[in-house]
C-alpha positions in Angstrom: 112.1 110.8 135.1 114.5 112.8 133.7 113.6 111.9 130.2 110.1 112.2 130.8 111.3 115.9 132.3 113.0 116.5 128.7 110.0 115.6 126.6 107.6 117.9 128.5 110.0 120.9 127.8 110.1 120.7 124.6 107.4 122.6 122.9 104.5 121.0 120.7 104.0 122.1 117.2 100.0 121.3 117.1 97.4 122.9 118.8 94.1 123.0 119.7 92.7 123.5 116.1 95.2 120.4 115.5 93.9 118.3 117.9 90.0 119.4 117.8 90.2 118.7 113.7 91.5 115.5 114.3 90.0 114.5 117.1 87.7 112.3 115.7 90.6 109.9 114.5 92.5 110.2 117.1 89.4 108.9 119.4 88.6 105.9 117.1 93.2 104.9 117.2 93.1 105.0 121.4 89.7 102.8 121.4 91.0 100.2 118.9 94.6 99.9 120.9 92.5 99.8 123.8 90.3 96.9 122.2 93.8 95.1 121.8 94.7 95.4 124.9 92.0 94.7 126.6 91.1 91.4 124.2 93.9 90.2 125.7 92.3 89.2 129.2 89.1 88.2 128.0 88.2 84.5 128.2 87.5 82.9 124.8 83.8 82.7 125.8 83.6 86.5 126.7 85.5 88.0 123.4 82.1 89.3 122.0 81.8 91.9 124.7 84.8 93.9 122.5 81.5 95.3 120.5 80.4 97.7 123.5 84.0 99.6 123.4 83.9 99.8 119.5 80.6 101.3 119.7 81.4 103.1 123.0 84.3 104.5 120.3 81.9 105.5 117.5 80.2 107.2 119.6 82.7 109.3 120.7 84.1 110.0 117.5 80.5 111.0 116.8 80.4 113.2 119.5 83.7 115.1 118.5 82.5 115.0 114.6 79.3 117.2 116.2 81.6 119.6 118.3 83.6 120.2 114.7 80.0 121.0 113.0 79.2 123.1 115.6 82.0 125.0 115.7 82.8 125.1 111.5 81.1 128.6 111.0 83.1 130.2 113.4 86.1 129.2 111.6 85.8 130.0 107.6 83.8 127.2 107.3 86.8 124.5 107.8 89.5 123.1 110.5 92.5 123.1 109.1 95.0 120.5 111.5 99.0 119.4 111.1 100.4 121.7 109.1 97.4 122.0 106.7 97.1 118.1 105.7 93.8 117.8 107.2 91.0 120.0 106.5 87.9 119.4 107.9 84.9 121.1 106.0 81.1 120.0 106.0 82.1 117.9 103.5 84.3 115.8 105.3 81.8 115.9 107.9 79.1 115.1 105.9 81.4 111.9 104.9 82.1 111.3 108.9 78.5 110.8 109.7 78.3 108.1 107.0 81.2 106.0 107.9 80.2 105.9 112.0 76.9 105.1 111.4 77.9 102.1 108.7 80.4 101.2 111.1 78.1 101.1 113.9 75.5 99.1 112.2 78.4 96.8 110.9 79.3 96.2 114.3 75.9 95.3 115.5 75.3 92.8 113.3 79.0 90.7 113.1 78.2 90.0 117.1 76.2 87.3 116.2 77.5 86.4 112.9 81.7 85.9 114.4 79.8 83.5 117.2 78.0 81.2 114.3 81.4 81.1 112.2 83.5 80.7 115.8 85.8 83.7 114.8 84.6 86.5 117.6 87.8 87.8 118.2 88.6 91.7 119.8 90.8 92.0 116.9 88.4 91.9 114.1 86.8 95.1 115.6 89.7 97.2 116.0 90.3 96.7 112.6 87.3 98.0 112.0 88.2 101.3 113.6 91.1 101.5 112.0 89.7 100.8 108.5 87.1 103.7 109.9 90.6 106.1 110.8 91.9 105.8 107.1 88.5 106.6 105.7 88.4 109.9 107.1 92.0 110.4 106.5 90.2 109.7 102.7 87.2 112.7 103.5 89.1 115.5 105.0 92.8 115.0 103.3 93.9 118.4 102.2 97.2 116.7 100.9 98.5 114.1 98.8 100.7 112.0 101.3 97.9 112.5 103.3 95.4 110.8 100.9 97.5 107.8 100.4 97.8 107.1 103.9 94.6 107.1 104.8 93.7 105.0 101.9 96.4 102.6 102.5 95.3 102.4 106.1 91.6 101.6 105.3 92.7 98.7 102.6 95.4 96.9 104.9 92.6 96.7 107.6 90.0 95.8 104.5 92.7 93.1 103.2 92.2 91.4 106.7 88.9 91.8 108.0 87.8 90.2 104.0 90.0 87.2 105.3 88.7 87.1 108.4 87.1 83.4 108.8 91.0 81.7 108.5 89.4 78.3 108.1 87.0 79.3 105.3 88.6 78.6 101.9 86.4 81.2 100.1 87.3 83.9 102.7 91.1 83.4 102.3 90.8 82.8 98.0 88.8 86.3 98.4 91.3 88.3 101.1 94.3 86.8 98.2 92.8 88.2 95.2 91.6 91.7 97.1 94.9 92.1 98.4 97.2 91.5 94.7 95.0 93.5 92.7 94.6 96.5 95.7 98.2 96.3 95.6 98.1 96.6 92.1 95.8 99.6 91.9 98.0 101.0 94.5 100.6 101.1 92.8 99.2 102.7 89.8 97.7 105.5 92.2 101.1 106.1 93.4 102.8 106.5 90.1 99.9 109.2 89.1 100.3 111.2 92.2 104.1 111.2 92.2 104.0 112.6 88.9 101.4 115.4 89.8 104.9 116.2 92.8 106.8 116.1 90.0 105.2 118.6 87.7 103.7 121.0 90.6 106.6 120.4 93.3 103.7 120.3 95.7 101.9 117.9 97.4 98.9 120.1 99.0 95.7 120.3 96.9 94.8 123.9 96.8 98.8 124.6 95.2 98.4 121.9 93.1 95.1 122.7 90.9 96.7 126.9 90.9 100.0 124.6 89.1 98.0 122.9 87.0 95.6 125.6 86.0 99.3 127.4 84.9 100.5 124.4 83.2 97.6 123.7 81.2 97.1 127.6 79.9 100.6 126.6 78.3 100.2 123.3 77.2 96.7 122.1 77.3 97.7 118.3 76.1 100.5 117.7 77.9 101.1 114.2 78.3 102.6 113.4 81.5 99.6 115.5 83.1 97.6 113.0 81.1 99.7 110.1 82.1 99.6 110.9 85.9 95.5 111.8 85.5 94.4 108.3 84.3 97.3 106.5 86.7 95.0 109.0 89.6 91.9 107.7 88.0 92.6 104.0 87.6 93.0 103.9 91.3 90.7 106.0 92.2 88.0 103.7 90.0 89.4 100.6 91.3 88.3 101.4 94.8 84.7 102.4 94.5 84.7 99.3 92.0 83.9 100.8 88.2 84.6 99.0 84.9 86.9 97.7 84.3 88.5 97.7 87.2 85.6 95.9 89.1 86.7 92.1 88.8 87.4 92.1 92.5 83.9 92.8 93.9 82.0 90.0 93.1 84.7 87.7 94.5 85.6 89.5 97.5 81.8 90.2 98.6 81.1 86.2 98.1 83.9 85.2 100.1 83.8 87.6 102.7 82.1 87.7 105.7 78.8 88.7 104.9 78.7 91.6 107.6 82.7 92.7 105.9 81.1 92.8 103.0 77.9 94.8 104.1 80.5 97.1 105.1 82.5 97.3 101.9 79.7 98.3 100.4 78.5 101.0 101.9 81.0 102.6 103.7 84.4 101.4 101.9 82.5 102.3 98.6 81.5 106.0 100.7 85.3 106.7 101.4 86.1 106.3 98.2 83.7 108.7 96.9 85.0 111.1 99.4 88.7 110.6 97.8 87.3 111.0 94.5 85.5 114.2 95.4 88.4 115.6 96.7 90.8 114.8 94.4 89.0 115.6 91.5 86.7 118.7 93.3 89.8 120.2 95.1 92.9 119.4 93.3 92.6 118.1 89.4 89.6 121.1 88.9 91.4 122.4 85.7 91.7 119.3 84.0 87.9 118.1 84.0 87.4 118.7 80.2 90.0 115.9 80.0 88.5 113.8 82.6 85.0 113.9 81.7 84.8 111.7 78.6 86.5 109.1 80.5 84.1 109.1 83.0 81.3 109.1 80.4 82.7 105.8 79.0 83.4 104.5 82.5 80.4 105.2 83.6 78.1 103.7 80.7 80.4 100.6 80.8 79.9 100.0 84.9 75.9 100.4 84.0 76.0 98.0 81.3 78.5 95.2 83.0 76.8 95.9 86.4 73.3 95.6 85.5 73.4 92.2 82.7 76.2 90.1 84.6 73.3 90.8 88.1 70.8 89.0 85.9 72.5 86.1 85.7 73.3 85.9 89.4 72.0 82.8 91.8 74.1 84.2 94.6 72.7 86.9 96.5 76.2 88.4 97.8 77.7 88.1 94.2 73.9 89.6 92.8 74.4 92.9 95.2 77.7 92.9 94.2 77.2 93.3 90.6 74.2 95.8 91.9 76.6 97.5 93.7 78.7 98.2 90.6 75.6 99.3 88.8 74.9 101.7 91.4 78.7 103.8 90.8 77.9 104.0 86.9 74.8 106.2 87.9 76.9 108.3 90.9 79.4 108.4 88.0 76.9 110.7 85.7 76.6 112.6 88.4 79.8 113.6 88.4 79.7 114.1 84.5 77.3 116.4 85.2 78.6 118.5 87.7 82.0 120.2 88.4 80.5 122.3 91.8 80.9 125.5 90.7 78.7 126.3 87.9 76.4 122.7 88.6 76.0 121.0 92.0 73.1 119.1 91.5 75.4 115.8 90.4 77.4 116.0 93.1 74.3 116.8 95.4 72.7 113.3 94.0 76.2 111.2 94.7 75.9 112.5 98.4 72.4 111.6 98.8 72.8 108.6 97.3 75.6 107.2 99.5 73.3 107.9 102.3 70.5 106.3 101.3 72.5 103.6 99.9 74.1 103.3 103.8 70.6 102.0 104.8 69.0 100.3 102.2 72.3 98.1 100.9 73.5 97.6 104.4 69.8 96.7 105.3 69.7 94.0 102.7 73.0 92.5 103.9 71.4 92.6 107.3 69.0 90.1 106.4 71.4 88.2 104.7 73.5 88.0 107.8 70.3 86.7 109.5 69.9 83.9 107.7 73.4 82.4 108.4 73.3 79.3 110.3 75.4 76.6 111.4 74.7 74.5 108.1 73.1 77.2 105.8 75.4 80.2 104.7 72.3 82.3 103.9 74.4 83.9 100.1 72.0 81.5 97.9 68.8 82.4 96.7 67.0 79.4 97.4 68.3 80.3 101.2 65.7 83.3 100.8 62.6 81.0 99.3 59.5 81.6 100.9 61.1 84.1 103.8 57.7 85.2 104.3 56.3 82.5 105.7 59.7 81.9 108.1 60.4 85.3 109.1 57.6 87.9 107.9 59.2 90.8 109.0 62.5 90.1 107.7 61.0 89.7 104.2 59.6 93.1 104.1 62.3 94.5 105.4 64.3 93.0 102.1 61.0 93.9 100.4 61.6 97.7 101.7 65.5 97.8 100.5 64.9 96.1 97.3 62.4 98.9 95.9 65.0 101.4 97.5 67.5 99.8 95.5 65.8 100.0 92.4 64.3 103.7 93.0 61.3 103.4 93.7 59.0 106.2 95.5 58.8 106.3 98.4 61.5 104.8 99.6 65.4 106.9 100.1 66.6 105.4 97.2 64.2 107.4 94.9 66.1 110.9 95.9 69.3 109.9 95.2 68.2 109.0 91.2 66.4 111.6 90.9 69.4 114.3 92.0 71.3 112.5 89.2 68.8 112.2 86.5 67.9 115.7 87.6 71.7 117.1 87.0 71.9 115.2 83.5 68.6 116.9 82.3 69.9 120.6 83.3 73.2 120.5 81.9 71.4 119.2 78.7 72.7 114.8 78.8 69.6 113.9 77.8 71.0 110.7 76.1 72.4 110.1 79.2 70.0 110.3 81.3 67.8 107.9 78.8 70.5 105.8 79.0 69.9 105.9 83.0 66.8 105.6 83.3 66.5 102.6 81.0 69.1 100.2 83.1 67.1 101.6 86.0 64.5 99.6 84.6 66.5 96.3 84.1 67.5 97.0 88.1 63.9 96.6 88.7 63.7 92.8 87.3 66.6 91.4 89.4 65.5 92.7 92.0 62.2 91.7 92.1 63.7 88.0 91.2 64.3 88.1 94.9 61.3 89.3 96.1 59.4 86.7 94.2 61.7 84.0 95.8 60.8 85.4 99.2 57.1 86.0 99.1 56.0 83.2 95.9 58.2 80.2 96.4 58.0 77.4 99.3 61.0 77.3 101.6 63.4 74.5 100.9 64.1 73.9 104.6 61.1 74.2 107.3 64.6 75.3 109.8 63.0 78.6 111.6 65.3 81.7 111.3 65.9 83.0 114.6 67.5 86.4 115.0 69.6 87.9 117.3 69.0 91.3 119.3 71.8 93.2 117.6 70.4 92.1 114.0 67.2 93.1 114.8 68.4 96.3 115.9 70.2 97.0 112.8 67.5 95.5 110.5 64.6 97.8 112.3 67.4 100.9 112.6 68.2 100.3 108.2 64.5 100.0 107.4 63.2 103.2 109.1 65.7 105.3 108.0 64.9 103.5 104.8 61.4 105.2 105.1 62.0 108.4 107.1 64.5 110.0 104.6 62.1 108.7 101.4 59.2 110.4 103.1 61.1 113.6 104.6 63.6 113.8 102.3 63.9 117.9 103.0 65.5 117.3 106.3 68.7 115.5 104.6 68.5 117.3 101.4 69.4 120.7 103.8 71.8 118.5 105.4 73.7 117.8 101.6 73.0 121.7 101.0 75.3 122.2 103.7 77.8 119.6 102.9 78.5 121.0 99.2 78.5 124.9 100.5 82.2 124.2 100.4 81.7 124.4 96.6 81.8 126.7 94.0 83.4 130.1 95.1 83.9 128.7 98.6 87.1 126.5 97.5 88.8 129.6 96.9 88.7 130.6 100.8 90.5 126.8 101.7 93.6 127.7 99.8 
């Protein structure tokens, strides 16, 4: 008591502001150690009823995310928490919606999936969570330290939940290889952003890009600013999975569980988009005519590698995969062709992107996820032959995400290559955006190589697909937003309006 007495005395050194910008995570940590905790009384037959907290957590974390929106212009358009290491903007907001709802969607559909594959444990969702926590660590890190943890955070959980099935061979070959070469990458990260300390002597973003700016007016090559940039980079690349530092993906996605790996590819891929817009956006501002032609090259090389190698593909996880990749190459460009303060139209396109690539990618796993059985995985393309005629509305559902996947009007996907192509035409890359448009074209075929299996070819097993409520959910949930945001695309395009405000002149004011 007396202890307890002690503590209580001594006075806190957050505040509200602290604890309202990071409320949020600090929601989604009690949930999952309450998941943990309370896992450990449920019955083995009862362990799939840790879903409803994890959502219940969402949720809440949604609910808090709101009360930060609502409250943003009142406060100079940003929530600064701890000491200044979290800043919470409409950009990290923005970022915050995306991960809940992939999460949430994620959740629904691994119910069912962890009961087939006798693996429905309480722990696999409060890694989830967590994985969730570091991400927006990832979106609203003003610092750093701060970066790095919440990356760290969201691979360790990743590392685990890929490794997931412990008696699958695959899953454990794929957790090995994700976790050496993220430890790698890591590494290399690391190095880069202790050298930024050591030439700024800072670790906050804002002080950083004024030390830069002042460093490269006297030396505008110097090389251990270009050292630490590409060591920043390489990591940076590795985790939203560009060439050539993309030779995990295709693995990993084929031996994970297919609902992990729905959610590595939305909202893992998300969070590091939201590290890379920070980073680059916020902190490394004054060296973008160095970083650019990298990008260029990095970008042409992920649509080249990303878009042949999916041709060749018989698997569907290791065909999205290779889509997946494809898809960064074009949110690459968009990057090229925007820095946010004279051009936001790239940056504009990334966002929209990500959230129509939430639904329609995440969608398309969904039905893969549906198909799993107890002796059909449900990855193979000949599991998908003549869907139609099994399950009608799961075939147009895939139908729906495929043609959002490859851009096609009127679906989501449409916007988000259009923002881009849109961003490369005004800032006058019109060989870029040729280029663009072009592999867009070669998406188109392996995509429709699936529909063709689904609605052409006779099944090769007359076993009916049966689907469980929570897939269903997440399928019908995927495909309408699929729709909606193709056919009223204004509403979200105000919605990314507000998210980049924090742009241009406006970064000024978060210093």
């Amino acid at each position: 008591m007396a202890l307890a007495a002690m503590f209580m005395m001594v006075p806190s050194p957050f505040g509200a502001v602290d604890y309202r910008a990071g409320a949020p995570m600090i929601l989604l940590t009690l949930f999952a150690l309450g998941i943990l905790c309370v896992d450990l009384f449920l019955p083995a037959s009862r362990k799939q009823y840790s879903a409803a907290p994890a959502l219940l957590g969402l949720f809440a974390a949604g609910l808090a995310t709101h009360e930060i929106q609502r409250v943003l212009p009142a406060n100079g358009d940003a929530l600064r928490g701890f000491f200044g290491i979290i800043l919470v903007d409409p950009l990290a907001v923005y970022f915050f919606y995306l991960f809940l709802v992939g999460a949430a969607l994620s959740i629904l559909i691994s119910v069912k999936y962890l009961e087939i594959e006798r693996e429905n444990h309480g722990e696999f969702y409060a890694l989830l969570l967590a994985c969730v926590v570091g991400m927006m660590c990832m979106a609203a890190g003003n610092d750093l330290v701060m970066l790095f943890i919440g990356l760290e955070l969201m691979a360790l959980s990743s590392y685990i939940l890929v490794g997931f099935l412990r008696g699958n061979k695959r899953s454990n070959e794929a957790a090995l290889k994700y976790l050496l070469l993220g430890a790698f990458s890591s590494a290399i990260l690391a190095y880069g952003l202790s050298l930024f300390y050591g030439v700024s002597g800072t670790t906050n973003l804002a002080v950083l890009c004024d030390a830069l700016t002042q460093r490269m007016e006297a030396n505008p090559h110097d090389p251990i600013v270009l050292l630490a940039m590409l060591g920043v980079l390489a990591g940076m690349l590795f985790k939203i999975a560009a060439v050539p530092f993309h030779m995990w993906a295709p693995d990993v996605y084929e031996g994970a569980p297919t609902s992990v790996t729905g959610f590595m590819s939305v909202s893992v891929k998300a969070a590091g988009w939201a590290m890379m817009l920070r980073v680059l956006l916020f902190g490394l501002a004054p060296l973008r005519a160095l970083y650019v032609p990298t990008l260029v090259f990095v970008a042409l090389a992920t649509l080249l590698v990303g878009n042949l190698a999916a041709i060749t593909q018989h698997n569907l996880k290791r065909l999205l995969a290779y889509s997946s990749i494809s898809h960064v190459g074009y949110m690459l460009l968009g990057l090229v062709a925007s820095d946010g303060v004279t051009s936001r139209t790239g940056i504009k396109g990334i966002l929209f992107y990500l959230l129509a690539y939430t639904f329609m990618n995440l969608g398309a796993f969904t039905v893969l996820t549906s198909l799993r059985r107890r002796n059909i995985a449900g990855d193979d393309i000949e599991d998908i032959a003549g869907l139609m005629q099994k399950a009608p509305m799961e075939a147009i559902c895939m139908l729906i995400f495929l043609l959002s996947l490859a851009g096609i009007p009127p679906f989501a996907g449409f916007y988000g290559k259009y923002f881009i192509f849109l961003s490369l035409i005004e800032t006058g890359h019109y060989a870029l955006a040729t280029v663009a448009v072009l592999f867009s074209v070669v998406g188109l075929y392996y995509y429709l190589r699936i529909a063709n299996a689904m609605f052409v070819r006779t099944p090769a097993t007359s076993e009916p697909v049966t689907v469980a409520a929570g897939v269903n959910l997440a399928l019908i949930f995927s495909a309408a937003a699929t729709i909606v945001i193709g056919l009223l695309p204004n509403i979200f395009i105000r919605a990314v309006d507000w998210s980049v405000s924090v742009l241009g002149p406006s970064v000024a004011q978060l210093r």
